[in-house]
C-alpha positions, 0 to 999 in steps of 0.5 A: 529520523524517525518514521510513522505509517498510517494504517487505520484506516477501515478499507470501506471501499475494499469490501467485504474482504476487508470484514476479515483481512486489513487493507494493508495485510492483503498480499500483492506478489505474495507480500502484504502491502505493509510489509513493502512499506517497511522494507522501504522505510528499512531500506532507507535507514530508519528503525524506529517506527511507529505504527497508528493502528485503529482499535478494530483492525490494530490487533491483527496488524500487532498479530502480523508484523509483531515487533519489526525485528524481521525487518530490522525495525523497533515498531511502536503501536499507536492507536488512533481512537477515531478516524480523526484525519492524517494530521491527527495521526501525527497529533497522537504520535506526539509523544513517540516522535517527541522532537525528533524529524519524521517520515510519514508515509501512507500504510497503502501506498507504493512508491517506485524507488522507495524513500530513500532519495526524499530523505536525501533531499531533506537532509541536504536542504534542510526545510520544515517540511518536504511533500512528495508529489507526482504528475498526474492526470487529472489534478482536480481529484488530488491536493495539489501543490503550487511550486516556484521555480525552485521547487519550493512549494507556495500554496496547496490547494485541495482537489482544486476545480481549476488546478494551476499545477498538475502536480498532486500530494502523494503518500509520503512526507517528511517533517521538522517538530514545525508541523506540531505547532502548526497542527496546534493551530488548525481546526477540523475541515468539512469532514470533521477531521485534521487535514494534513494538507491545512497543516502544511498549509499553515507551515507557509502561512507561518513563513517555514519552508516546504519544498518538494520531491517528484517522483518520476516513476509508478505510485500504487494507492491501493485503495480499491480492488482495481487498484490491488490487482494494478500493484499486483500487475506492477510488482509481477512485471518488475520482479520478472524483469529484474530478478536480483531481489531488489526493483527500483527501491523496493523489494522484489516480490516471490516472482515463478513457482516455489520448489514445493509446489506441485504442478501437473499438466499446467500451463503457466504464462509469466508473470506469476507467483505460485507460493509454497505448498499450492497443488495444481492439476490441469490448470491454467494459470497466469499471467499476473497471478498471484497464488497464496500457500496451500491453494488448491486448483484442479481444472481452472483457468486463473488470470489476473487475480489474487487466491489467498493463502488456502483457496481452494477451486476446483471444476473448470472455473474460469477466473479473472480479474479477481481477488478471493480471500482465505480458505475460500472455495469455488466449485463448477460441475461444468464449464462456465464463462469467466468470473470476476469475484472479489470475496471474503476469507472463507466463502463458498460458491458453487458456480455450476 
């Protein structure tokens, strides 16, 4: 079994800090989104995994993740040319995945409980393809699939007008070397691309089996900036709850504050995390705070945001809601009302 995970996708709806940082190295809990992805695929026994990086934001994800060796992965690095679809991601992972079966898994997603069980469930029933899916509520905005009573799926439709399932595809599948023949016999949709769900699609019509798994706990498609602040959200909450390492299949994120940070006349409401080297006087910070290393705060008041690493504030700023990238930094002479900043790495702002 071998996994690939998909990131080259541009985070257009992520900007403009995507300009500087990929979507999946932004950091929820202190972790970037990728690194949870491979924990998981780690976690679920695969080691060799193939990457599908993109020629703009590929150099940086080589430069972050390098080898997979700190996670105990073989990474192998495929660049996609152009954004051709999911199932033209599997096409030009043809030669790494030679005939071998395969996780695919959406670079910007989380799962509850990780991969682990939809593994088990293909290896016990063996069919051309699994899906994952979850219930949501509203199908029309998903791939749909419809099931028999077996869990067998019969049909996939794309944000159908009136679903017959509530049942949607989310980011994680598994395959046989089927689904290469059946990619071989697809052509480009409205969009232009290689639809995954018409591939699967054409695995039924040619009378192979797919079958499903659903997922009863959260999914996180990080995907915009609400989305990152709702798995930051998640991640700090679990991770507080549940602080043996491990929550639901997938590592615990750097929940309280790290023994090298310094602290003075602050408050702190939990859940936050606080990363080395941060220096904090008469701040205000939490919950659902995530603090990247060496950010500097000095009479500000942080809720619900993400400060990367080397931020620095300073005045009585009150921020919430907010994602602020890299060595940026915020000033206030006097107080102002809350912000809610989603800024690039490297920005400056007075908000007096």
């Amino acid at each position: 079994m071998k996994a690939i995970v998909l990131c080259a996708g541009k985070g257009t709806r992520l900007r403009p800090l995507t300009h500087s940082t990929p979507k999946h190295l932004i950091p929820v809990g202190n972790r970037e989104i990728l690194s949870y992805v491979l924990m998981q695929i780690a976690d679920a026994g695969i080691r060799e995994v193939g990457l599908i990086i993109s020629p703009d934001s590929g150099v940086r994800i080589r430069e972050a993740l390098g080898s997979g060796e700190s996670w105990g992965l073989d990474i192998r690095y495929i660049v996609q040319e152009v954004a051709g679809g999911l199932a033209h991601a599997v096409k030009v992972s043809r030669d790494f995945l030679g005939d071998s079966d395969f996780l695919m898994f959406l670079g910007d997603n989380l799962i509850e409980g990780g991969v682990a069980p939809l593994l088990s469930r293909f290896a016990e029933n063996r069919p051309h393809g699994l899906v994952l899916l979850r219930a949501v509520a509203d199908p029309r905005r998903f791939g749909v699939a419809e099931l028999d009573a077996g869990g067998r799926v019969m049909r996939l439709v794309e944000k159908p007008k009136e679903p017959k399932s509530n049942l949607a595809l989310v980011g994680a599948y598994v395959f046989t070397r089927d689904i290469h023949d059946a990619i071989d016999n697809i052509g480009p949709s409205w969009r232009g691309e290689l639809e995954i769900t018409d591939a699967i699609q054409k695995l039924l019509d040619m009378d192979r089996v797919v079958i499903s798994h659903e997922l009863k706990g959260w999914w996180l498609d990080t995907g915009t900036k609400e989305d990152i602040l709702e798995a930051n959200r998640v991640l700090l909450e679990a991770s507080a709850d549940e602080r043996t390492g491990v929550i639901a299949g997938i590592a615990a994120c750097e929940i309280g504050v790290s023994s090298d940070a310094a602290l003075a006349g602050c408050e702190l409401v939990e859940p936050v995390s606080i990363a080395r080297g941060c220096v904090l006087k008469d701040c205000c910070v939490g919950p659902h705070v995530s603090l990247g290393a060496n950010v500097v705060l000095a009479g500000a008041s942080v809720t619900n945001s993400i400060l990367m690493e080397g931020v620095q504030v300073s005045g009585p700023v009150v921020i919430e809601d907010s994602i602020v990238g890299a060595r940026s930094r915020l000033s206030a002479h006097s107080r102002t009302g809350a912000v809610r900043l989603f800024l690039d790495a490297d920005s400056v702002l007075d908000l007096s």
